[in-house]
N, CA, C and O atoms as a GROMACS GRO file, in nm:
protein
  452
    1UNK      N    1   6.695  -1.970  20.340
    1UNK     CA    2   6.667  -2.039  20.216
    1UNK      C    3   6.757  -2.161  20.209
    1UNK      O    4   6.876  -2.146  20.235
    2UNK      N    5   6.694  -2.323  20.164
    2UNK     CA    6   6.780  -2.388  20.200
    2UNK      C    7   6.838  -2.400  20.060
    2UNK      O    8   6.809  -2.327  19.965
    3UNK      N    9   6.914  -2.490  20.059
    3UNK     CA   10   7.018  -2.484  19.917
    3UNK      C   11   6.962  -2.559  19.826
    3UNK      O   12   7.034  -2.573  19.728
    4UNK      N   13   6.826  -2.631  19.820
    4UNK     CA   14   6.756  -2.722  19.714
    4UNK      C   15   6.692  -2.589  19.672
    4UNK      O   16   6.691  -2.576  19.550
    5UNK      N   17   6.640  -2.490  19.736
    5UNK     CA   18   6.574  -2.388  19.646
    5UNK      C   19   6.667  -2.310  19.564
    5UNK      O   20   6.626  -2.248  19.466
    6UNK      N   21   6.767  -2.311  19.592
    6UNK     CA   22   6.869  -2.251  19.464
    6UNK      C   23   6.870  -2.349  19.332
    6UNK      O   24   6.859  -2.334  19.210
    7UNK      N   25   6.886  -2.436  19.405
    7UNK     CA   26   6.901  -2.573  19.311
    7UNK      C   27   6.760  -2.630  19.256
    7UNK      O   28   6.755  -2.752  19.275
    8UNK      N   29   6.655  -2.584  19.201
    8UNK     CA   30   6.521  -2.695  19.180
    8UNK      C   31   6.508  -2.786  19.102
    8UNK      O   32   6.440  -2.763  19.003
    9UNK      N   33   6.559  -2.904  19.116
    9UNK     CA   34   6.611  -2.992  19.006
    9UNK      C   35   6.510  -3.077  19.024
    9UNK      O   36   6.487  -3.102  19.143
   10UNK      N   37   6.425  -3.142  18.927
   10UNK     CA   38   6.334  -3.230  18.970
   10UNK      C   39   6.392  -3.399  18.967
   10UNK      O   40   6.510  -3.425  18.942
   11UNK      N   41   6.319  -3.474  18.987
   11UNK     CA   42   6.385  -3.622  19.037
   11UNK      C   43   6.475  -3.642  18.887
   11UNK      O   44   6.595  -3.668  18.884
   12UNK      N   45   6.385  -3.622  18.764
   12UNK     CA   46   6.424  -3.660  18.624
   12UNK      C   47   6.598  -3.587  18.640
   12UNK      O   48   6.705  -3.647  18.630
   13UNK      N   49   6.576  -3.452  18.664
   13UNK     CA   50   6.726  -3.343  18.653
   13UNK      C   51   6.821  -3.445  18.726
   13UNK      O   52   6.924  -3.494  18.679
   14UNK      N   53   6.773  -3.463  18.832
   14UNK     CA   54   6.896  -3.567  18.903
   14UNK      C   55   6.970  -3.690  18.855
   14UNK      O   56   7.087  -3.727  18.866
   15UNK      N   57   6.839  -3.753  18.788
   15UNK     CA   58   6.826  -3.836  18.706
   15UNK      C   59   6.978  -3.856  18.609
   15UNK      O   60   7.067  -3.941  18.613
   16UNK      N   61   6.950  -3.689  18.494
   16UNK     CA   62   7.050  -3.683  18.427
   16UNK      C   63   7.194  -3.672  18.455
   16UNK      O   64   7.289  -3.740  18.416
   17UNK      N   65   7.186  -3.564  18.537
   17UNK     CA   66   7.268  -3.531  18.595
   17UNK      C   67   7.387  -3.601  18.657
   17UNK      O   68   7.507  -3.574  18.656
   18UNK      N   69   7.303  -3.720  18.724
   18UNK     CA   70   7.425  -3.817  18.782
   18UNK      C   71   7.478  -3.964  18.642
   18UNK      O   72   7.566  -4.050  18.650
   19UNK      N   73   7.378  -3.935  18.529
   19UNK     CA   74   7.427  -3.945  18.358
   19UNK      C   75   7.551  -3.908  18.359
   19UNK      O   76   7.649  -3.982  18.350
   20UNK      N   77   7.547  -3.721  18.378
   20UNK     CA   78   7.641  -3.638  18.297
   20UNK      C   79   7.760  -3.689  18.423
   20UNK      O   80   7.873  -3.696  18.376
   21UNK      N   81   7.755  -3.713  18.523
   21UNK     CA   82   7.859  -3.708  18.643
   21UNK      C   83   7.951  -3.876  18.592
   21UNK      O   84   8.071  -3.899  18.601
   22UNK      N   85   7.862  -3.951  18.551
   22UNK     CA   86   7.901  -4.076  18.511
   22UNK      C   87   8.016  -4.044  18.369
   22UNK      O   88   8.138  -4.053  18.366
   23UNK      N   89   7.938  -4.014  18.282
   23UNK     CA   90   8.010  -3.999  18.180
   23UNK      C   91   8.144  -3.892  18.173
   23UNK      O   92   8.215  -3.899  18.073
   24UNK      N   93   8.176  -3.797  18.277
   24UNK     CA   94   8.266  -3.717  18.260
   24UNK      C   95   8.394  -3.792  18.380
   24UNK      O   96   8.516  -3.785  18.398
   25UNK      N   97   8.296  -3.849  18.430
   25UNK     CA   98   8.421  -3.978  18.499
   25UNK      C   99   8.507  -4.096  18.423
   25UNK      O  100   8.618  -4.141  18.448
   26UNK      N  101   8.424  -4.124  18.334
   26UNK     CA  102   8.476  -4.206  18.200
   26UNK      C  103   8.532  -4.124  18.106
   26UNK      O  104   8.620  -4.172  18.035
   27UNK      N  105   8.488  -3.973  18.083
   27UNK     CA  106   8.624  -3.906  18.047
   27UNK      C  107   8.726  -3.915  18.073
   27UNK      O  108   8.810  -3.987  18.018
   28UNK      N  109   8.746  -3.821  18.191
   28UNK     CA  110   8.838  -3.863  18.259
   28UNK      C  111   8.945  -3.968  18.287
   28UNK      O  112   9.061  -3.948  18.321
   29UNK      N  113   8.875  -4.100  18.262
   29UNK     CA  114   8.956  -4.224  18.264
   29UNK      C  115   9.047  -4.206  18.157
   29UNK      O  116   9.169  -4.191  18.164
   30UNK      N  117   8.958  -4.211  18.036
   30UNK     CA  118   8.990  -4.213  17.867
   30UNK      C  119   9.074  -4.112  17.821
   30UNK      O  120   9.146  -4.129  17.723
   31UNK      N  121   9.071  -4.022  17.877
   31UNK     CA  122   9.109  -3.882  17.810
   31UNK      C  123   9.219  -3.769  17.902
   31UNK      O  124   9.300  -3.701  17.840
   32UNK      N  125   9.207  -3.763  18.055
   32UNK     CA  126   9.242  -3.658  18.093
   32UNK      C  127   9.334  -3.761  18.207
   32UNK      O  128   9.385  -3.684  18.288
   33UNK      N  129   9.370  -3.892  18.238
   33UNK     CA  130   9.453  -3.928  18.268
   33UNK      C  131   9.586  -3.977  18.208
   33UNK      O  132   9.685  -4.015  18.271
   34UNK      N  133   9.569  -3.969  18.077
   34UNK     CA  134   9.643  -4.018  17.978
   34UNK      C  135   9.731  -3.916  17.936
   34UNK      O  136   9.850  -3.937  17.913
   35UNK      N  137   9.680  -3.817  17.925
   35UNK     CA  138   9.661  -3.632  17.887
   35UNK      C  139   9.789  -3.614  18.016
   35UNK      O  140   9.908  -3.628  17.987
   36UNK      N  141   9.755  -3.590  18.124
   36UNK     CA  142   9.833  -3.590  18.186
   36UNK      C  143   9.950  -3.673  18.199
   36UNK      O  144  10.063  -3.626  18.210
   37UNK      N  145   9.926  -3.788  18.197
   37UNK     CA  146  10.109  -3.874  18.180
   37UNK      C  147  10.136  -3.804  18.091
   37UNK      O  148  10.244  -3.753  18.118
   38UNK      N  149  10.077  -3.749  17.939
   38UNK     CA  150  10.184  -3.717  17.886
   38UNK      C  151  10.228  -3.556  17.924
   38UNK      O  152  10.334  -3.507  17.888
   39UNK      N  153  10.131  -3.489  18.000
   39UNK     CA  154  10.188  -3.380  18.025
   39UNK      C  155  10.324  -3.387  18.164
   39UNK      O  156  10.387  -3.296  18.218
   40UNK      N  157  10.326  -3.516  18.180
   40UNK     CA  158  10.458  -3.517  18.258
   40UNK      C  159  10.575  -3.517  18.217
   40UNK      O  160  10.677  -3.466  18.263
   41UNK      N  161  10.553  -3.589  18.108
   41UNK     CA  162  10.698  -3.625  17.956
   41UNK      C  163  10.702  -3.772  17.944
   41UNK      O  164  10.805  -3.831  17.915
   42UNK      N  165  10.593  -3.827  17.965
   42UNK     CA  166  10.571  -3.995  17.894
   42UNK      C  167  10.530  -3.974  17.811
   42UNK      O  168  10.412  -3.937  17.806
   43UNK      N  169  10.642  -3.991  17.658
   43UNK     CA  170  10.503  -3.953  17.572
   43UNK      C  171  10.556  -4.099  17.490
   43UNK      O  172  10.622  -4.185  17.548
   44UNK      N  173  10.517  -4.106  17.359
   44UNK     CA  174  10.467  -4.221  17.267
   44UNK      C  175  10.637  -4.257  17.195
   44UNK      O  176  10.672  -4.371  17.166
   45UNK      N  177  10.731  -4.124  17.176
   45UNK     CA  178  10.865  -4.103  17.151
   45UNK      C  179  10.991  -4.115  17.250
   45UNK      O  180  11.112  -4.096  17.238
   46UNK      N  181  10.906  -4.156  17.354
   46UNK     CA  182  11.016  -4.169  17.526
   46UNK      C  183  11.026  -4.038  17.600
   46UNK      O  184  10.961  -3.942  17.560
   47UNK      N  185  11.089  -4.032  17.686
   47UNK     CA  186  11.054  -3.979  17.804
   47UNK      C  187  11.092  -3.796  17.747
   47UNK      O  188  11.205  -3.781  17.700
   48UNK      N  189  11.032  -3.712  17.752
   48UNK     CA  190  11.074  -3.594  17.699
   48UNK      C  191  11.206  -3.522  17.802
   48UNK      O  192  11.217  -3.517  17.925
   49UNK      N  193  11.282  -3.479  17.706
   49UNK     CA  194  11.400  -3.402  17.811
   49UNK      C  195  11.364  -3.288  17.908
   49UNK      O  196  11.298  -3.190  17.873
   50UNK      N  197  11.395  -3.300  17.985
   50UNK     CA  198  11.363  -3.131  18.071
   50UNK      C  199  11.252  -3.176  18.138
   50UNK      O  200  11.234  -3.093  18.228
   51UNK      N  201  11.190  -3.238  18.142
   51UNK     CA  202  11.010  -3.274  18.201
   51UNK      C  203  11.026  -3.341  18.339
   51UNK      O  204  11.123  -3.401  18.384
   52UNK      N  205  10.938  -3.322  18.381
   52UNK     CA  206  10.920  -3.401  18.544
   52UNK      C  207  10.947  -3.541  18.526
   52UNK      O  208  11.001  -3.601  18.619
   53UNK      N  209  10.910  -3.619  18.392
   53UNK     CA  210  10.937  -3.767  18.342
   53UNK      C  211  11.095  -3.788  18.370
   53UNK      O  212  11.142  -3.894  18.414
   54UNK      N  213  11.148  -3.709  18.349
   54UNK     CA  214  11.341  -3.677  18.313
   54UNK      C  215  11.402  -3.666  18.424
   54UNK      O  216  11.521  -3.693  18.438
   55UNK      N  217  11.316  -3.620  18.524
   55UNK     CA  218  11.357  -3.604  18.661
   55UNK      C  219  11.371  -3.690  18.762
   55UNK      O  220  11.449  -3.707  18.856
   56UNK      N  221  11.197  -3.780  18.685
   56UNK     CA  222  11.147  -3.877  18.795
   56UNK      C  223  11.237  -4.011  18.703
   56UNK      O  224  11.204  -4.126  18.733
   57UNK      N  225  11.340  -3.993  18.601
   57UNK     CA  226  11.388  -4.131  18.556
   57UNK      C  227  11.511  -4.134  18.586
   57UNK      O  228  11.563  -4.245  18.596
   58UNK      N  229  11.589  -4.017  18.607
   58UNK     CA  230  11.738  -3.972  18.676
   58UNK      C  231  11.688  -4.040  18.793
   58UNK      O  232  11.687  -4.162  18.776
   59UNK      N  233  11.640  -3.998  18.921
   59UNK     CA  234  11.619  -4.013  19.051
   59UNK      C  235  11.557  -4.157  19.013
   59UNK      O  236  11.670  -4.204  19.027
   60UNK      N  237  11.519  -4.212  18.996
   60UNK     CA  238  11.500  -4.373  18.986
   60UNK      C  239  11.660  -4.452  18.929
   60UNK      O  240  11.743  -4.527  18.980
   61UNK      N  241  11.647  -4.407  18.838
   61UNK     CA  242  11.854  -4.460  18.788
   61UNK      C  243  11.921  -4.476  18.921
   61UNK      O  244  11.947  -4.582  18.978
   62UNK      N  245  11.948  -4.346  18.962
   62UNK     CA  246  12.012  -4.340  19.038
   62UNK      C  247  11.952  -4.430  19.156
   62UNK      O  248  11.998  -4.538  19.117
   63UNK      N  249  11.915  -4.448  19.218
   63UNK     CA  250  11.813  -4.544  19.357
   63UNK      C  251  11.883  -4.679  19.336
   63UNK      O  252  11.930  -4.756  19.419
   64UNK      N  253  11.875  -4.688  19.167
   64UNK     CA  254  11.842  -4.864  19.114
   64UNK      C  255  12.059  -4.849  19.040
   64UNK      O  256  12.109  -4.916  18.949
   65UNK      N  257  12.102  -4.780  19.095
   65UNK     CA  258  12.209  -4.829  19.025
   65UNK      C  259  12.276  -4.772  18.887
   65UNK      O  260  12.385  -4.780  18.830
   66UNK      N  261  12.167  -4.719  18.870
   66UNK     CA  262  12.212  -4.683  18.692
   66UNK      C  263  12.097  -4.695  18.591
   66UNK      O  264  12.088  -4.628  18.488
   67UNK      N  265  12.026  -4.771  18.625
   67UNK     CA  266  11.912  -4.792  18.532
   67UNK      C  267  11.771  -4.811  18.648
   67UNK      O  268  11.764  -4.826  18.770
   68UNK      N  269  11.681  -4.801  18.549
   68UNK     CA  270  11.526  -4.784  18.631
   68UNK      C  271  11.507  -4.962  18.630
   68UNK      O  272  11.546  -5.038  18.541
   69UNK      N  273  11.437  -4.998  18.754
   69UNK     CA  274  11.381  -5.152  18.753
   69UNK      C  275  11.251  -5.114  18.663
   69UNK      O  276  11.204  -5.005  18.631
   70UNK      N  277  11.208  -5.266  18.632
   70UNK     CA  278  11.102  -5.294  18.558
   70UNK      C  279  10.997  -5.257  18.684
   70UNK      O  280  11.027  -5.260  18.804
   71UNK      N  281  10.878  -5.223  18.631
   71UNK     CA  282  10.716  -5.252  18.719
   71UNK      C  283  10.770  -5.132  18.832
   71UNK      O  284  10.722  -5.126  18.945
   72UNK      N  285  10.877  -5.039  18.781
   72UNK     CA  286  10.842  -4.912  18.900
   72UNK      C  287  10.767  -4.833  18.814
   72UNK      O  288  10.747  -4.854  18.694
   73UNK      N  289  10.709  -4.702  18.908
   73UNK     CA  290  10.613  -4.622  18.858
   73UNK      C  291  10.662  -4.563  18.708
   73UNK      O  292  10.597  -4.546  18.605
   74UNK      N  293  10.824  -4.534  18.742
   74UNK     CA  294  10.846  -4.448  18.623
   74UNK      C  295  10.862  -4.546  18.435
   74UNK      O  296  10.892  -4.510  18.321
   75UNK      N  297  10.826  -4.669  18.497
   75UNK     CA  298  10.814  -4.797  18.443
   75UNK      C  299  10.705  -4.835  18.385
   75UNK      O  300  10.705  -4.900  18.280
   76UNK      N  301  10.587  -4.793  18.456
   76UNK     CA  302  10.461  -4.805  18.381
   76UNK      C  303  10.433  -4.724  18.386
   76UNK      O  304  10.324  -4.750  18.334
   77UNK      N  305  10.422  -4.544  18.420
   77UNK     CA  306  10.405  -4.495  18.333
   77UNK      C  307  10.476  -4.442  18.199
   77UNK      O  308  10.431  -4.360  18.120
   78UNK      N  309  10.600  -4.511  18.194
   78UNK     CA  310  10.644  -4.471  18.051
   78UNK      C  311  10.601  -4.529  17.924
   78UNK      O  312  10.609  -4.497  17.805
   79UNK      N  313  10.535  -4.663  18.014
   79UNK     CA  314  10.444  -4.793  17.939
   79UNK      C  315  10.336  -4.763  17.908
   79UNK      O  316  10.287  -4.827  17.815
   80UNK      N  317  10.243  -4.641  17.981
   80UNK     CA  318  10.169  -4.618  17.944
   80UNK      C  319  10.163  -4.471  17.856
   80UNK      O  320  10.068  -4.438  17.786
   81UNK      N  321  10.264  -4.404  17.873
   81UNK     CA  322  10.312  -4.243  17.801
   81UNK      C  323  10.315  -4.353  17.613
   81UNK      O  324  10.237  -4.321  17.523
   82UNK      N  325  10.403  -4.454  17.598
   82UNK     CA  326  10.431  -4.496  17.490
   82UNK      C  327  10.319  -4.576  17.413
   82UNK      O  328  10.318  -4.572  17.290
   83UNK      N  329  10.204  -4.661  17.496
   83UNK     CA  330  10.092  -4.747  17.404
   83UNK      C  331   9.980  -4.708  17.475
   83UNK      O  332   9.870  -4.733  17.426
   84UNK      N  333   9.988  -4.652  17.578
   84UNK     CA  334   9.835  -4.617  17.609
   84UNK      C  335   9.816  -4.706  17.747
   84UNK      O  336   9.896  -4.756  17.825
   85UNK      N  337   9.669  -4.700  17.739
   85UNK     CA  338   9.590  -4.779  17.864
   85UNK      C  339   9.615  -4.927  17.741
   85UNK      O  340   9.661  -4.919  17.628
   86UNK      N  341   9.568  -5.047  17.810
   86UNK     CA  342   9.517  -5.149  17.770
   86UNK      C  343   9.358  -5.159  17.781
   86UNK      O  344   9.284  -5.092  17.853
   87UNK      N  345   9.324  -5.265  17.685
   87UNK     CA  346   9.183  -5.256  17.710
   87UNK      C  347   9.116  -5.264  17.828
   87UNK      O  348   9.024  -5.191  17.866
   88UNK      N  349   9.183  -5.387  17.904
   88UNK     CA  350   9.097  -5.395  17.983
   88UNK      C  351   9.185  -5.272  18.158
   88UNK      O  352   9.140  -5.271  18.273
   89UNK      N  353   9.249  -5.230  18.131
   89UNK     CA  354   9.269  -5.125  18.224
   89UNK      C  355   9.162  -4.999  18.179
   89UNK      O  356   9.097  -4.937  18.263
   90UNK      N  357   9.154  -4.974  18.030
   90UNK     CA  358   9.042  -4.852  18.014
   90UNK      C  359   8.930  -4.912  18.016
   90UNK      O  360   8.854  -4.822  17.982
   91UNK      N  361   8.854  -5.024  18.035
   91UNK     CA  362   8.726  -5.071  18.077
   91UNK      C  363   8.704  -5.074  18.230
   91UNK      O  364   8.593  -5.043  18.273
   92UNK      N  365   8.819  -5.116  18.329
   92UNK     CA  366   8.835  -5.100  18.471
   92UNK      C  367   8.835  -4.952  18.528
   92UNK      O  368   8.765  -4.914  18.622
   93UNK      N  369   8.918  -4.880  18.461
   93UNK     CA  370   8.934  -4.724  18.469
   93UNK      C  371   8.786  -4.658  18.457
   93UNK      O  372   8.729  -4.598  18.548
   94UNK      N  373   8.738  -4.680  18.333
   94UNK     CA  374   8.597  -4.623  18.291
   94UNK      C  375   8.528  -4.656  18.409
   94UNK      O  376   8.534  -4.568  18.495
   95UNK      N  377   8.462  -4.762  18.439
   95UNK     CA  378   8.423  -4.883  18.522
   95UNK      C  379   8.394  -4.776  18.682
   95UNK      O  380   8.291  -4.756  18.746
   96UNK      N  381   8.474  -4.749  18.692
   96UNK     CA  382   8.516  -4.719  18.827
   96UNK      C  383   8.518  -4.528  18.841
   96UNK      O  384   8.466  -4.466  18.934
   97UNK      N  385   8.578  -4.475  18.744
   97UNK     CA  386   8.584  -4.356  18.773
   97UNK      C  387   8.429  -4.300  18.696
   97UNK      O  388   8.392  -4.186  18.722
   98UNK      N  389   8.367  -4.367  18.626
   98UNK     CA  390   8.235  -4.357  18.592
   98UNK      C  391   8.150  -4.345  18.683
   98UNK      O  392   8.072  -4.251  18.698
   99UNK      N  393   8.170  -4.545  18.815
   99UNK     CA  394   8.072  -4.534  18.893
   99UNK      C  395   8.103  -4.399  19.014
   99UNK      O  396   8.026  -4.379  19.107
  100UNK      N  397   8.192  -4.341  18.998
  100UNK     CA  398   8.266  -4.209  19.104
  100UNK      C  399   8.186  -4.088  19.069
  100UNK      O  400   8.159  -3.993  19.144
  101UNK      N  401   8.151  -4.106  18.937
  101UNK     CA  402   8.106  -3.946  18.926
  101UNK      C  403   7.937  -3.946  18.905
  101UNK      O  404   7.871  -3.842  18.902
  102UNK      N  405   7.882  -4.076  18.892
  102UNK     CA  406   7.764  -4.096  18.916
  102UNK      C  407   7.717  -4.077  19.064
  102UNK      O  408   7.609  -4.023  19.086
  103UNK      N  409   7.820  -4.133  19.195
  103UNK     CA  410   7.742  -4.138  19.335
  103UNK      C  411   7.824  -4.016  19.349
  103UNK      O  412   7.811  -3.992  19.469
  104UNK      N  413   7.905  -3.919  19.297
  104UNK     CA  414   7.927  -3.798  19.359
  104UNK      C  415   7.805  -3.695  19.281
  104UNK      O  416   7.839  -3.577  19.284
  105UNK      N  417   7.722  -3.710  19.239
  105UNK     CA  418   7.622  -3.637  19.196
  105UNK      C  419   7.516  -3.716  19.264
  105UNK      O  420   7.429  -3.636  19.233
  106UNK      N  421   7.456  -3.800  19.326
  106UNK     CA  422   7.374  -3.897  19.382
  106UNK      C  423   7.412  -3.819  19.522
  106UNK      O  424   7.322  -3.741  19.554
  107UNK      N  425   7.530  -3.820  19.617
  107UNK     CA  426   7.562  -3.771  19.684
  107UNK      C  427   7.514  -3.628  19.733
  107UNK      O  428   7.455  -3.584  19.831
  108UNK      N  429   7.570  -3.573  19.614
  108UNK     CA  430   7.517  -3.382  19.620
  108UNK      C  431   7.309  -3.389  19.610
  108UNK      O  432   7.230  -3.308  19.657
  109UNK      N  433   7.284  -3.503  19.540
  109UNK     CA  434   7.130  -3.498  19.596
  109UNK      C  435   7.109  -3.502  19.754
  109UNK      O  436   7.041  -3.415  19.807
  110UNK      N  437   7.161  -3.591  19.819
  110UNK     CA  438   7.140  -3.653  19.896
  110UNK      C  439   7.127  -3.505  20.005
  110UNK      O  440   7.029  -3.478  20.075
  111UNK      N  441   7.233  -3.439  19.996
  111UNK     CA  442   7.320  -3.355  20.092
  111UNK      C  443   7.183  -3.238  20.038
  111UNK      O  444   7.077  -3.240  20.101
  112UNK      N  445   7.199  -3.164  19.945
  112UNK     CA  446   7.090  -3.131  19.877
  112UNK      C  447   6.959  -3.092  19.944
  112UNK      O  448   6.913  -2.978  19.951
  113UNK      N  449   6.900  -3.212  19.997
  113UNK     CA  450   6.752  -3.243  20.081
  113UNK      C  451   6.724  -3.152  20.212
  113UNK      O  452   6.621  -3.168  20.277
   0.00000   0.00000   0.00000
């Protein structure tokens, strides 16, 4: 039995489907990358104590002397733990991890056949 007969999705199902794959990629952008910086300890109040953020800003101090340089990671993401994405980073983000989850469902058709 090949694996489209488990699956009988007609052209329309695919249709949606690589919809729903689009839009949970633009989740994702919006929602569950952001979610995560702050589940590191970037949050909106500075870097939380005890957190992997606290860890990863000691071990940067230390590298840089005493203090973290500007434009290192633990640099923008604390930039982004404190105001967010910018617009046009969550239109690029969307943009992109959108068109990801549209051809990874386009893909699983493909393979599918």
């Amino acid at each position: 039995m090949s694996f489209t007969a488990l699956l009988p999705f007609s052209f329309l199902a695919w249709e949606v489907a690589a919809a729903i794959g689009a839009a949970v990629g633009a989740g994702v952008a919006l929602v569950g990358i952001p979610a995560c910086i702050a589940g590191l300890g970037f949050t909106a109040g500075g870097i939380a104590a005890g957190s992997i953020a606290a860890k990863m800003m000691s071990a940067a101090a230390i590298a840089n002397g005493g203090g973290v340089a500007a434009g290192s990671i633990v640099a923008l993401l604390q930039s982004i733990g404190a105001a967010g994405f910018s617009l046009a980073a969550k239109i690029g983000l969307t943009t992109v991890l959108g068109s990801l989850g549209a051809v990874a469902v386009t893909l699983a058709k493909i393979i599918c056949k």
